[in-house]
C-alpha positions as CSV (number, residue, x, y, z in Angstrom):
1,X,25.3,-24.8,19.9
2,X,22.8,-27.0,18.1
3,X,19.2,-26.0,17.1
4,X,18.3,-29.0,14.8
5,X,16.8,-31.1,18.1
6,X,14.1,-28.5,17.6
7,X,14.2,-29.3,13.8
8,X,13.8,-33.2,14.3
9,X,10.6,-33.0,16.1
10,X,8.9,-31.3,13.1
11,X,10.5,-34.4,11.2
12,X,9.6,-37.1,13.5
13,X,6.3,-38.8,12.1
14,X,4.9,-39.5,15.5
15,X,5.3,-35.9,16.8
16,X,2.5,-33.9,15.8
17,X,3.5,-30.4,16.0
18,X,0.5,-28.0,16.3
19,X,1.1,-24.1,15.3
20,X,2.0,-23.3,19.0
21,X,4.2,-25.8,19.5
22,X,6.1,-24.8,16.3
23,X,5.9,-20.8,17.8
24,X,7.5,-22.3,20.7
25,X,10.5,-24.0,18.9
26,X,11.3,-21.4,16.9
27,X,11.3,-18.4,19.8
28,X,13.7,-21.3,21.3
29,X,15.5,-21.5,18.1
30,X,16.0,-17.4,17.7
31,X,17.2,-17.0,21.8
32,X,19.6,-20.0,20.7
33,X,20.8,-17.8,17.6
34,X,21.3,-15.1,19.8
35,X,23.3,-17.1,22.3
36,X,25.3,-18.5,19.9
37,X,26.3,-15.0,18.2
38,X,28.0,-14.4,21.3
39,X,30.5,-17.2,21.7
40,X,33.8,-16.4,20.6
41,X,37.5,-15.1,22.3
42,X,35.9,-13.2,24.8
43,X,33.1,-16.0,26.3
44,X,33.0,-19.6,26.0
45,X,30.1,-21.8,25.9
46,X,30.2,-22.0,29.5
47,X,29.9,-18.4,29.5
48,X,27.4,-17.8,27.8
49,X,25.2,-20.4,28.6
50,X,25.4,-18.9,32.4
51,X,24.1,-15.6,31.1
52,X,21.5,-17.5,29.3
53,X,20.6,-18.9,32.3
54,X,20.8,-15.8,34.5
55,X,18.7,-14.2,31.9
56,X,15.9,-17.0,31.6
57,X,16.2,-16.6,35.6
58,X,15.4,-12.8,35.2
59,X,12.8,-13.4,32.7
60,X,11.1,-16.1,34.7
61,X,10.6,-14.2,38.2
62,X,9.4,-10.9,35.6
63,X,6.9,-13.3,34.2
64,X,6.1,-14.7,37.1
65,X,5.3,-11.1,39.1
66,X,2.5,-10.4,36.7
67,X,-0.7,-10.2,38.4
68,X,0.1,-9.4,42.3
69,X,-0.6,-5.9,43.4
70,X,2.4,-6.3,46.1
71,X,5.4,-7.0,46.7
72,X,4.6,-9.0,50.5
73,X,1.9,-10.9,48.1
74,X,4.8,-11.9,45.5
75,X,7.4,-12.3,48.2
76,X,4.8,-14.8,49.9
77,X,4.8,-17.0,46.9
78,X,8.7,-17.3,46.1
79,X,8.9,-20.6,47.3
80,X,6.0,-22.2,44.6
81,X,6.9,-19.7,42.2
82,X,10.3,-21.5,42.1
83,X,9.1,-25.0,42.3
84,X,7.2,-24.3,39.1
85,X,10.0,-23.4,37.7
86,X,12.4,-25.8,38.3
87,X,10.2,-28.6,37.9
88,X,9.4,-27.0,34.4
89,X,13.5,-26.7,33.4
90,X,14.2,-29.8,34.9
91,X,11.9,-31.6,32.5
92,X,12.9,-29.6,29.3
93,X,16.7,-30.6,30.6
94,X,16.1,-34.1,31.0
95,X,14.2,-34.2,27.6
96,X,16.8,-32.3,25.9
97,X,19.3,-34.5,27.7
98,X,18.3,-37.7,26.4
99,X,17.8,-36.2,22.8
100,X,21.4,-35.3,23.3
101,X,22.3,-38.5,23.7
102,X,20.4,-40.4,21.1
103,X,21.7,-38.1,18.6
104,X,25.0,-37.5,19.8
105,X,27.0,-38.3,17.0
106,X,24.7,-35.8,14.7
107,X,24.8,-33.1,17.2
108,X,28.9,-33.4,17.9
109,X,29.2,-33.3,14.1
110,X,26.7,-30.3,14.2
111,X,28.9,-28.1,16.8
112,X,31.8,-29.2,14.7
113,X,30.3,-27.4,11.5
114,X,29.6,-24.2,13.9
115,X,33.0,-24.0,15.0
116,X,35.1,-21.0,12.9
117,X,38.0,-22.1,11.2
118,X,41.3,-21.8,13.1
């Protein structure tokens, strides 16, 4: 799938992309390699995107244990722990979402490229 939304914001003159921001994109851009290098005959985009998803889920609650000294303390704060993160994808979704869209014809023709020949 496409990594050049990523791209476009270090093109877009009225985004200024500061070194961390540009860290950011490209760890973004090198987890989306890595998904990508899994699609074919055995797992569709739907696939994979579930792992990547089930992974980032994984990753999150890792991330988000750092700190407490127990379990009951952690367990206690499940419910804010998720809020954070779903108010979190749910922006970068909505953002991506309408990025999507605005540059849908690019993108489609993008995926098209990726695609092996059959």
């Amino acid at each position: 799938m496409s990594q050049e939304n990523n791209q476009d914001k270090n093109n877009d003159p009225n985004v200024d992309i500061t070194p961390e921001m540009q860290a950011f994109y490209q760890r973004a851009d090198a987890i989306i390699g890595i998904a990508n290098s899994q699609l074919g005959p055995e797992a569709h985009s739907g696939q994979v995107g579930a792992s990547l998803l089930y992974a980032a889920a994984r990753y999150s609650a890792s991330v988000a244990s750092i700190g407490f000294v127990k379990g009951e303390d952690f367990a206690k704060e499940k419910d804010d722990i998720v809020e954070f993160y779903v108010k979190q994808y749910r922006q970068m979704l909505s953002d991506n979402l309408t990025d999507y869209a605005q540059n849908f014809d690019k993108y489609v023709q993008l995926n098209q490229d990726d695609k092996p020949a059959q």
